[in-house]
C-alpha positions as CSV (number, residue, x, y, z in Angstrom):
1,X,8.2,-3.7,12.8
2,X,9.1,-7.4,13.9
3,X,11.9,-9.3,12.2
4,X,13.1,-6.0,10.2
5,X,14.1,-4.6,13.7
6,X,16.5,-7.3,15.1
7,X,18.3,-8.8,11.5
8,X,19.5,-11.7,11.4
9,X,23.4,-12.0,10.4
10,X,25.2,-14.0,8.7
11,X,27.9,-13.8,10.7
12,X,25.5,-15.3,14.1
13,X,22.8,-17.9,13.9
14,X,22.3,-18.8,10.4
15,X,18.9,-19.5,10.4
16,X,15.8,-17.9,8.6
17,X,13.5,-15.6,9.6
18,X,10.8,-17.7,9.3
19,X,12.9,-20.1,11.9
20,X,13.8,-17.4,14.1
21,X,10.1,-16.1,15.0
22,X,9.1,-19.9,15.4
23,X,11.9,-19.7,18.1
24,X,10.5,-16.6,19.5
25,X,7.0,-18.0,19.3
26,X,5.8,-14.2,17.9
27,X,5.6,-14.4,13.8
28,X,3.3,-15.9,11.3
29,X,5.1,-18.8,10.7
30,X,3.1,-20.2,7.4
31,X,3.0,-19.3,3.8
32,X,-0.7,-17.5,4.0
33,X,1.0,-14.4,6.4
34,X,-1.8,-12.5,6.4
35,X,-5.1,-14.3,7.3
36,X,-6.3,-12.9,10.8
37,X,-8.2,-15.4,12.8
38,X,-12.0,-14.4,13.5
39,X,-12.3,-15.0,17.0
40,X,-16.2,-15.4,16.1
41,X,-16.2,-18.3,13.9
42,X,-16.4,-22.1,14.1
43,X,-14.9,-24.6,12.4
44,X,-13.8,-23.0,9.0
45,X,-16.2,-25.2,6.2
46,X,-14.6,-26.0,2.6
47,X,-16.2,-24.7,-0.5
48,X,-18.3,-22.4,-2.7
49,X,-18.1,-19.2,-4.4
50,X,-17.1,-15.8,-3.1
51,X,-18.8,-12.9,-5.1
52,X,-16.7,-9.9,-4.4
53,X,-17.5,-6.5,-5.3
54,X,-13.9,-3.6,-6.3
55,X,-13.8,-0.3,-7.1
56,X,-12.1,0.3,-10.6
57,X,-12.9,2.0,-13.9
58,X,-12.4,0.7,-17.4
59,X,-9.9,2.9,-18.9
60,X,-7.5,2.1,-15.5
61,X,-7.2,-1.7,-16.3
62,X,-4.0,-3.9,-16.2
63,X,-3.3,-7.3,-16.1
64,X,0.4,-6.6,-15.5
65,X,1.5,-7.5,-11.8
66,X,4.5,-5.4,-12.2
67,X,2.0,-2.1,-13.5
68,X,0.9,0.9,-11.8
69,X,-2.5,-0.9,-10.0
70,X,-4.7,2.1,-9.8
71,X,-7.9,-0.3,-9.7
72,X,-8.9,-2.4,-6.5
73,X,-10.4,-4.8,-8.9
74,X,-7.1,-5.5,-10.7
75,X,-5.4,-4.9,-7.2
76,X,-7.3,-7.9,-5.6
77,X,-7.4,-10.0,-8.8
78,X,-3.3,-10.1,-9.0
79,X,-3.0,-10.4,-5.0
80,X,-4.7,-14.0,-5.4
81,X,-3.3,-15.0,-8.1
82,X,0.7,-14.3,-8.0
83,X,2.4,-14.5,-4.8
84,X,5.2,-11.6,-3.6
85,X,8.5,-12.5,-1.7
86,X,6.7,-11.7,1.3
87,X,3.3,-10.0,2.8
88,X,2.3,-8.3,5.6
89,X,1.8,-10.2,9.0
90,X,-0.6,-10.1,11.9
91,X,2.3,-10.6,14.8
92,X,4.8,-9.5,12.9
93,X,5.4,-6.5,10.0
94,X,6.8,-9.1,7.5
95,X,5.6,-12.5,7.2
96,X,7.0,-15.4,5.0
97,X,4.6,-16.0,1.3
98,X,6.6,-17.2,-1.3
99,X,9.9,-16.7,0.4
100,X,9.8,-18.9,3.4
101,X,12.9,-17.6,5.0
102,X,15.8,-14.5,4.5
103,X,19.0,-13.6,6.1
104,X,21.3,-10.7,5.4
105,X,25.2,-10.2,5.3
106,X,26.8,-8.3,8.7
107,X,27.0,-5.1,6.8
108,X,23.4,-5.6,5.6
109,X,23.9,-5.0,2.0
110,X,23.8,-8.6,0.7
111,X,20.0,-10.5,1.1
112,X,19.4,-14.1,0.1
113,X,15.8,-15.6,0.3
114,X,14.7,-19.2,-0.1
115,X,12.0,-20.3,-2.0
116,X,8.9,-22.2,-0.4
117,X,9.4,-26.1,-1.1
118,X,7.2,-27.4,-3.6
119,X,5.7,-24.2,-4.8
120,X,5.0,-24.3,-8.9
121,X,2.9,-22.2,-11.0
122,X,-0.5,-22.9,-12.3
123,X,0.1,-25.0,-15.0
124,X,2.5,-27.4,-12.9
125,X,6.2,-26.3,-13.7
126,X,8.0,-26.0,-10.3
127,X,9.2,-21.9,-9.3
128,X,12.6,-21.6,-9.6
129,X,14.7,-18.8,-7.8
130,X,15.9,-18.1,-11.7
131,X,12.3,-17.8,-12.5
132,X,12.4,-14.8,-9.1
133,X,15.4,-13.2,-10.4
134,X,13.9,-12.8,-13.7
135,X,10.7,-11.6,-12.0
136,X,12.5,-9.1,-10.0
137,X,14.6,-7.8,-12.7
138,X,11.4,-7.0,-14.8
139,X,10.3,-5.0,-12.0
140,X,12.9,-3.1,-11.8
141,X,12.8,-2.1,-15.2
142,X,9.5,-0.6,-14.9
143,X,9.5,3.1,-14.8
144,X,8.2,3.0,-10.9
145,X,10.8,0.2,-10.5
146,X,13.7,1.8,-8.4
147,X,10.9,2.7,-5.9
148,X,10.0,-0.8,-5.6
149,X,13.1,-2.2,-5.3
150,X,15.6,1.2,-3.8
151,X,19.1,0.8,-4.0
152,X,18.8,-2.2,-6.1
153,X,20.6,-2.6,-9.5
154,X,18.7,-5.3,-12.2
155,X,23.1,-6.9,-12.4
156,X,23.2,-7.3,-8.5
157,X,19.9,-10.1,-8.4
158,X,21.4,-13.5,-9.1
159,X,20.2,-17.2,-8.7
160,X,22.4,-19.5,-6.0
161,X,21.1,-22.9,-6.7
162,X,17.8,-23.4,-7.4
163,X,16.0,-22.0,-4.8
164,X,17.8,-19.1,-3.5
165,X,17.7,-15.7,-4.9
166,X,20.2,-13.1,-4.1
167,X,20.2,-9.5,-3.6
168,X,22.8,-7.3,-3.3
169,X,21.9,-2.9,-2.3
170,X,23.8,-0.2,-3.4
171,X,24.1,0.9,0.1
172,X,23.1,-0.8,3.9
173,X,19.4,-1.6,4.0
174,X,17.8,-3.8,7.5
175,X,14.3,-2.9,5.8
176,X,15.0,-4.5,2.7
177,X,12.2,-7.7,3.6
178,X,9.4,-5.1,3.9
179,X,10.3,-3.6,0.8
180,X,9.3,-6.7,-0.8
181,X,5.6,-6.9,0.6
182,X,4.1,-5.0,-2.0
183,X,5.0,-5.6,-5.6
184,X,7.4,-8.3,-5.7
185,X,4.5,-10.8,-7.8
186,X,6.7,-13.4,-9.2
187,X,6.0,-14.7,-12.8
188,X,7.3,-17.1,-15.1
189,X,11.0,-16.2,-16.4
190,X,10.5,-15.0,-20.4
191,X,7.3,-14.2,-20.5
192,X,6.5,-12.3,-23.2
193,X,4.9,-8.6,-22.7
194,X,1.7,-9.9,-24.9
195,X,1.1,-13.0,-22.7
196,X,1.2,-11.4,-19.3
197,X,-2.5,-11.3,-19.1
198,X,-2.7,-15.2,-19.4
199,X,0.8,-15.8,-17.5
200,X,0.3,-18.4,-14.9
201,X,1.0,-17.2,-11.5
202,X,2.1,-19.4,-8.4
203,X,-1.3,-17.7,-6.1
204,X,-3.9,-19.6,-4.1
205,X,-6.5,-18.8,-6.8
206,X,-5.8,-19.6,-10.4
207,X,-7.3,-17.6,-13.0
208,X,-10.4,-18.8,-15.2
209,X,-11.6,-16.2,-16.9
210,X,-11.4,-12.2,-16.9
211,X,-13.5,-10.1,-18.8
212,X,-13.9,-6.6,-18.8
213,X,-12.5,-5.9,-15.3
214,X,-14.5,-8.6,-13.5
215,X,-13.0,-12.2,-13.0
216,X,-13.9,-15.9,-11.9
217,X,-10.7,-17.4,-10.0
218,X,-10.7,-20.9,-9.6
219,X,-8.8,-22.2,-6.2
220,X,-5.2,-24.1,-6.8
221,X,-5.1,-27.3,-5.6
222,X,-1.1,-27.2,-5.7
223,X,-0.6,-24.0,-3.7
224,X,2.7,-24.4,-1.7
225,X,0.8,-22.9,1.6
226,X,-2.7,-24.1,3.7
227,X,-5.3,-25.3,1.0
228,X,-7.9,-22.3,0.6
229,X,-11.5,-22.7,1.4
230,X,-13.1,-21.7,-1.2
231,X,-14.1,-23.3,-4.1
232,X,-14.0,-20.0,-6.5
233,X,-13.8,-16.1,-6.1
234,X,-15.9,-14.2,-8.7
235,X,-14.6,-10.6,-8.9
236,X,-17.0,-7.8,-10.3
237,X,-15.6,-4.4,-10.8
238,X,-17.9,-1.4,-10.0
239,X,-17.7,2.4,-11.0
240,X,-19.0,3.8,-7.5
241,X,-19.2,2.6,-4.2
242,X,-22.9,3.6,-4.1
243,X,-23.4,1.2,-6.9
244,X,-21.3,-1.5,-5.1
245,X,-23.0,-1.1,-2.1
246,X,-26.8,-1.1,-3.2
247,X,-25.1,-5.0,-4.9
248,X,-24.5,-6.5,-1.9
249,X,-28.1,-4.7,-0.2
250,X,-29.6,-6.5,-3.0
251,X,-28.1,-10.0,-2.7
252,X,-25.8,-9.8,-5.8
253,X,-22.4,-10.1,-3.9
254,X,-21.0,-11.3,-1.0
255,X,-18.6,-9.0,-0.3
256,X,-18.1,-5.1,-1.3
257,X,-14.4,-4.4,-0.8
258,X,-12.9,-0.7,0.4
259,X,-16.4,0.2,0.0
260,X,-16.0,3.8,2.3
261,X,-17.5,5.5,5.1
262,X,-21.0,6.7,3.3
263,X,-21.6,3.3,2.1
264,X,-20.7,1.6,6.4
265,X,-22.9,4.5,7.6
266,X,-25.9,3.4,5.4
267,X,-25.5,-0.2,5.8
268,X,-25.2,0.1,9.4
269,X,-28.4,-0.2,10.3
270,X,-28.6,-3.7,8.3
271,X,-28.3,-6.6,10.7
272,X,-27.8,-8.5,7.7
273,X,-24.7,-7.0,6.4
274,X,-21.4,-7.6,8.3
275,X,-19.3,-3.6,8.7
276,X,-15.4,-4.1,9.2
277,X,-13.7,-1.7,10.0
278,X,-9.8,-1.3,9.8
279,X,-8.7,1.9,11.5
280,X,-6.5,3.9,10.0
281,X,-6.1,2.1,6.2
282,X,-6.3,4.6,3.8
283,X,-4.0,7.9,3.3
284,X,-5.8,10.7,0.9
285,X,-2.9,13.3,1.1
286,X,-2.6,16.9,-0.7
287,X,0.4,16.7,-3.2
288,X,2.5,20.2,-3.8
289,X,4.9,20.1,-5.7
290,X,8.5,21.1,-4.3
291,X,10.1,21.6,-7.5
292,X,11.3,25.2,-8.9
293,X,8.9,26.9,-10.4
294,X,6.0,25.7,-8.7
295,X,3.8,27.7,-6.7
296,X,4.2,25.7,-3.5
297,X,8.4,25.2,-4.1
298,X,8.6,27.6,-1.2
299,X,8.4,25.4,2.3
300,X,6.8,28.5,3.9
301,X,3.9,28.6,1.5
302,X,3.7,24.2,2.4
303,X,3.5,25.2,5.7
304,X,0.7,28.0,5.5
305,X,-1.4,24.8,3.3
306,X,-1.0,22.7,6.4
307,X,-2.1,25.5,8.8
308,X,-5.0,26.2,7.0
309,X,-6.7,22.7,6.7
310,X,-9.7,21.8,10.0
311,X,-8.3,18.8,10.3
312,X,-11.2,17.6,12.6
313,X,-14.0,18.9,10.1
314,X,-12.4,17.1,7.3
315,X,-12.5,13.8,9.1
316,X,-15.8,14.4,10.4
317,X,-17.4,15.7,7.1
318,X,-15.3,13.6,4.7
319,X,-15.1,10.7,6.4
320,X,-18.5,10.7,8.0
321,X,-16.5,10.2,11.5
322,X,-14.9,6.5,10.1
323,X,-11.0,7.7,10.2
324,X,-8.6,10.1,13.0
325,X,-7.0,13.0,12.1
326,X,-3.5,12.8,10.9
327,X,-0.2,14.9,11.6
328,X,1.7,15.1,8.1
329,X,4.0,12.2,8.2
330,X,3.0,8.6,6.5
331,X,2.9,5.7,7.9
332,X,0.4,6.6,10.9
333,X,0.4,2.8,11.5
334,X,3.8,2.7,12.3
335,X,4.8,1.4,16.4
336,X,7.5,4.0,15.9
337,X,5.5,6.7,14.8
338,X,7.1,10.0,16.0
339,X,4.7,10.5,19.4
340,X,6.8,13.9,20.4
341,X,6.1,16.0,17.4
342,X,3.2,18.4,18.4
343,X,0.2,17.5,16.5
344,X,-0.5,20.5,13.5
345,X,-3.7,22.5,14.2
346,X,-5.8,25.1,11.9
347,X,-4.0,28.9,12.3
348,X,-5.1,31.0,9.6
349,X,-3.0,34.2,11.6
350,X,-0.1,32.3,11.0
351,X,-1.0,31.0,7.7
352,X,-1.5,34.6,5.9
353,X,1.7,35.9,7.5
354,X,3.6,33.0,5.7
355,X,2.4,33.2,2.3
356,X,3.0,37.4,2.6
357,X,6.2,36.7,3.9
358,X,6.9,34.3,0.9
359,X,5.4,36.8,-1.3
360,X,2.6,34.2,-2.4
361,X,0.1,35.4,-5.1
362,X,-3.4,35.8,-3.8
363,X,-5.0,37.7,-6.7
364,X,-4.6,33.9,-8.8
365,X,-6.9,30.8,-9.0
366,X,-4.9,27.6,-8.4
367,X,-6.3,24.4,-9.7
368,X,-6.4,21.1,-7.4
369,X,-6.6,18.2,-9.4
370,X,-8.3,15.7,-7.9
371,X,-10.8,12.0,-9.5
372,X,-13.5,10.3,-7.8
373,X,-11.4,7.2,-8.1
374,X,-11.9,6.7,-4.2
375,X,-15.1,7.3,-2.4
376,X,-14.1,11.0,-0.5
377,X,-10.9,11.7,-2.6
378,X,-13.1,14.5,-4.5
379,X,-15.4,15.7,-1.8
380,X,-12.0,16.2,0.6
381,X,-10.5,18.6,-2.2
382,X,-13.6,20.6,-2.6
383,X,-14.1,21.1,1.4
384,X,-10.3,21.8,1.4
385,X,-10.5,24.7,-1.5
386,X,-13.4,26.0,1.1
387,X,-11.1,26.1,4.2
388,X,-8.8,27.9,2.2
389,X,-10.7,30.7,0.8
390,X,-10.9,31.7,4.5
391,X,-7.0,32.5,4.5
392,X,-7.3,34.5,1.2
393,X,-6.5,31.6,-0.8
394,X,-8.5,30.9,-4.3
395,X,-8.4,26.7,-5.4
396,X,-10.6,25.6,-8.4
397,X,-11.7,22.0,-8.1
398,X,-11.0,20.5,-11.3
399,X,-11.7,16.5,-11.2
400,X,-9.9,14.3,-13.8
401,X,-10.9,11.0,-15.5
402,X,-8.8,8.3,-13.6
403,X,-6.9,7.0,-16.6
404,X,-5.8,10.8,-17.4
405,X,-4.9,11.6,-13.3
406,X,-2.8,8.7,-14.0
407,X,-0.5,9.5,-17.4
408,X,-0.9,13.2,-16.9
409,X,-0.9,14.5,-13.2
410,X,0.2,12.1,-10.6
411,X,4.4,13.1,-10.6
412,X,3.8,15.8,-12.3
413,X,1.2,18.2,-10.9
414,X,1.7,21.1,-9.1
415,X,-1.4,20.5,-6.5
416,X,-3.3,17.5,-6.8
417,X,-4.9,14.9,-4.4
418,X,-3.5,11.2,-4.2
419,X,-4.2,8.3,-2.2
420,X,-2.6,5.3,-0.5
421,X,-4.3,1.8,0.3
422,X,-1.9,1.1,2.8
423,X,-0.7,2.4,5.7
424,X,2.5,1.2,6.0
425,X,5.5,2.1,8.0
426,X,7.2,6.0,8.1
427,X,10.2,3.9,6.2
428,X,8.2,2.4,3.6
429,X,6.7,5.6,2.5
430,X,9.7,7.7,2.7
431,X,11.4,4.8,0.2
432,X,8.9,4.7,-2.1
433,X,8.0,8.7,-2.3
434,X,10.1,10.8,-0.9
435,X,13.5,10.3,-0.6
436,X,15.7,12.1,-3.9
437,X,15.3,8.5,-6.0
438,X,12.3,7.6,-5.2
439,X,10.5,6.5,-8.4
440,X,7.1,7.8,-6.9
441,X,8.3,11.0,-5.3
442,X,5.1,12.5,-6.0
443,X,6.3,16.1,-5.0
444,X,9.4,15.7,-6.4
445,X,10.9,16.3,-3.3
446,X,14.8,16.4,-2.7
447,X,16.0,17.2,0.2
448,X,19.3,16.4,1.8
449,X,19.2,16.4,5.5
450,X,16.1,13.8,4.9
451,X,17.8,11.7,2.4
452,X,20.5,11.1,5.1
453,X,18.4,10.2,8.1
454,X,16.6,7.8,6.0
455,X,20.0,6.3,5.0
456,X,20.9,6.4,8.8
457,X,17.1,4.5,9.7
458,X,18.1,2.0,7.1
459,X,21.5,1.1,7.9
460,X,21.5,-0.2,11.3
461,X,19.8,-2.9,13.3
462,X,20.6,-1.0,16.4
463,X,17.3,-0.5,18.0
464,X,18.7,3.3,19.5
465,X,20.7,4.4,16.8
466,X,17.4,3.4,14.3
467,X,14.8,5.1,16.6
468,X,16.9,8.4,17.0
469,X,17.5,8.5,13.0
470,X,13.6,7.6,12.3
471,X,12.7,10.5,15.0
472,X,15.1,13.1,13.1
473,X,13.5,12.0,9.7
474,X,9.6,12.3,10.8
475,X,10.6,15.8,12.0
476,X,11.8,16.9,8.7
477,X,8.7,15.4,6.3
478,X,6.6,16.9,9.1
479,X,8.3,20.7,8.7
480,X,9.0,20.5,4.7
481,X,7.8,17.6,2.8
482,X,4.9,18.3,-0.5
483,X,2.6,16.3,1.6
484,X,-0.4,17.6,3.6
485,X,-1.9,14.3,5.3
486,X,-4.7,15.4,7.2
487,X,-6.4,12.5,8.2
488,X,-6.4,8.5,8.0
489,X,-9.7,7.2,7.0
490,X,-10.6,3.8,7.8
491,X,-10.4,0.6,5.6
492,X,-14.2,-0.7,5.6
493,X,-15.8,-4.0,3.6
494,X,-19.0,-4.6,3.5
495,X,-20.3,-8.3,3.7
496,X,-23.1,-10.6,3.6
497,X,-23.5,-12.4,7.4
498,X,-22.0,-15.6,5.8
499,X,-18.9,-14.4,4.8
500,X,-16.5,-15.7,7.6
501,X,-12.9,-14.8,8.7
502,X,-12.3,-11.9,6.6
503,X,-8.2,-10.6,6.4
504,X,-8.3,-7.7,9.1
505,X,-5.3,-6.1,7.9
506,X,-4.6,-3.0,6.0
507,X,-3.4,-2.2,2.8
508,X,-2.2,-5.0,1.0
509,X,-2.7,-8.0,3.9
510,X,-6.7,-7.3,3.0
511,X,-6.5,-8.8,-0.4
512,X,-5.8,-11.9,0.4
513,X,-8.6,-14.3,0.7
514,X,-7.2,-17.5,0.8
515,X,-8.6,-17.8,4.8
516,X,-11.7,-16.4,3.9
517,X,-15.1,-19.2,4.1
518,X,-18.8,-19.0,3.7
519,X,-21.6,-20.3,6.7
């Protein structure tokens, strides 16, 4: 977890981050963060155009950075052209972007972070940490907003000058940094609702034109961090990995982006077409909801869904083999992932006596929503409504239209799929979705004893107390959480054999292209 595991005080060095792991000689110390080298390559070569192919459909659209991003088109599109706080790192979990450098108070409550010298925005007005307070005050307005920012109040982010922005938590939080990875985008202050789409951002790309989900992205010659290599990105959404896919066979694009394990295992044969594989990107849970009056609000009838998954035959038949099988708690990329907790196999015995003993209705159907929004997302509910009919249970596959998944089920379904392009820490995931206030607690989950052992996790930088209160809260999602995680699938693009030093990071370190150059 890097920096977020040994904060720096006030009350010691007084230095930044970004000056501490120069000192230690194991951070990213530059603006870009996330870039990973290709050992492969030779000298990187300036100019031309990227064509990238995303997933997305047309009725999940938005241009607003501080929106729900259900569409990798729109995902990718915003990661190049507004900057967060921070991004993920290759050395170290959280690596400097626009903030070059953060320090916290002893009781880690209070978090100041200064703003990279001599970033401005696209049309040449220089960021100001009043333009980031106003930035980060809009996001946490948003109705997903106190998941994005937990235990921060809109009145406790002030300016201190004009490049340091202060935030002050509710309660003690050392993982506060990482918590600003994902959705911190930084826009002008004032910008009107109506202008968002054309707002200019402070990215290595600036924006040239967008139409229809697809984008040309024009490289900024002012960017705070290293100059990017290319000239221009062009963006073009696609409905279906297969469709995405048979564009880059055909010579269309350059690079097909999350494009899935059916689409690696048919282009593996191409000696043409580059396969990269990051293990263990993508998350593709099973929601139940926890709430009272749901079918599955009863941990013992949770439990009997996790016992009767084949954890091995959905990674091997959903996945195609390209992803492990997972043990119920998020954040399988975690160094601190719990490694004592017995891994969850298939017992239908055990299952059936649970659900009788929680007096579980067999003689109904119960619907699993699912979308094809992902390639697998569907096919993994329909194999899973298979395993269970061998325990007695009966599950009706009902897919949704993304844009209705969105505004209708996800937070508020009983039993529905979901999925995660990251795979982030235990910490991150029990902030954003499970503990009582999370914004995105998808299974409306409250439960105590977890809500205090994340508070414990978060409130100390000592390494013991930390690891003990992180071990105590992985226990608990594992026995009682909504979440049946059965697998990780792996991250894959597809490329051209031009397309050099592509990000090799998960979740949202992939996005960024700034590093990326053409043979």
């Amino acid at each position: 977890m890097g920096v977020t595991r040994r904060q720096l005080l006030w009350a010691g060095t007084g230095i930044g981050v970004a000056g501490f792991l120069a000192a230690c000689g194991g951070g990213d110390g530059d603006p870009k963060g996330a870039a990973a080298t290709d050992a492969s390559a030779a000298k990187p070569r300036s100019g031309g155009t990227l064509r990238v192919g995303a997933l997305g459909r047309a009725s999940a659209i938005t241009r607003d950075p501080h929106g729900t991003q259900a569409n990798e088109s729109d995902y990718l599109i915003l990661a190049l052209v507004f900057d967060t706080l921070t991004v993920p790192g290759a050395r170290t979990n959280t690596a400097p972007r626009l903030a070059t450098s953060w320090v916290s108070s002893a009781d880690l409550k209070t978090w100041k972070f200064k703003i990279a010298e001599g970033a401005v925005f696209h049309d040449g007005t220089p960021v100001t940490a009043e333009d980031v307070v106003w930035s980060l005050k809009r996001l946490r307005g948003t109705p997903s907003g106190a998941a994005r920012l937990p235990g921060i109040q809109a009145k406790n982010i002030s300016a201190e000058g004009p490049d340091t922005v202060v935030v002050v938590s509710d309660y003690a939080n050392a993982e506060f940094p990482l918590m600003t990875r994902f959705a911190s985008f930084v826009l002008k202050k004032d910008t009107e609702d109506a202008a968002i789409a054309k707002a200019p951002g402070t990215g290595p790309f600036r924006l040239d034109w967008f139409r229809g989900g697809n984008a040309r992205l024009v490289r900024n010659e002012h960017w705070y961090g290293p100059k990017a290599h290319l000239d221009v990105i062009e963006v073009t959404m696609f409905e279906t990995p297969q469709a995405m896919t048979n564009a880059l066979l055909a010579g269309q694009i350059d690079l097909a982006s999350n494009a899935g394990a059916v689409a690696a295992r048919t282009a593996e044969s191409r000696k043409e077409i580059q396969v990269l594989r990051r293990p263990d990107d993508m998350a593709m849970p099973i929601v139940m909801r926890t709430a009272e009056g749901s079918p599955f609000a009863d941990e013992r009838v949770r439990e009997a869904m996790r016992l009767v998954v084949d954890r091995e035959a959905m990674v091997k038949q959903v996945l195609s083999g390209y992803g492990n099988v997972a043990n119920d708690i998020l954040g399988t990329g975690d160094p601190d992932l719990a490694k004592d907790i017995p891994q969850r196999t298939r017992d239908l015995a055990r299952a059936r006596r649970l659900l009788k003993d929680a007096d579980f209705d067999l003689s109904k159907t119960y619907e699993l929503v699912t979308t094809e929004d992902i390639a697998g997302l569907a096919d993994s509910a329909t194999l899973f409504a298979n395993q269970a009919r061998e325990a007695g249970i009966r599950i009706k596959v009902v897919k949704q239209e993304s844009g209705a998944f969105w505004d209708k089920t996800w937070k508020a379904g009983d039993f529905y799929t979901t999925y995660w392009g990251t795979n982030d820490s235990v910490v991150f995931f029990a902030s954003k979705t499970m503990v009582g206030e999370a914004g995105q607690n998808e299974a409306a989950w409250e439960d105590a004893a977890f809500d205090a052992a994340y508070r414990k996790v978060i409130s100390t930088a000592d390494p013991k107390k930390r690891a003990a209160a992180l071990g105590e809260l992985q226990q608990i999602e594992h026995d009682r959480s909504g979440y049946l995680l059965w697998g990780m699938a792996d991250g894959i693009d597809l490329a051209a054999d031009k397309v050099r030093n592509l990000p090799k990071l998960p979740g949202y370190g992939r996005v960024l292209l700034e590093g990326v150059w053409l043979r």
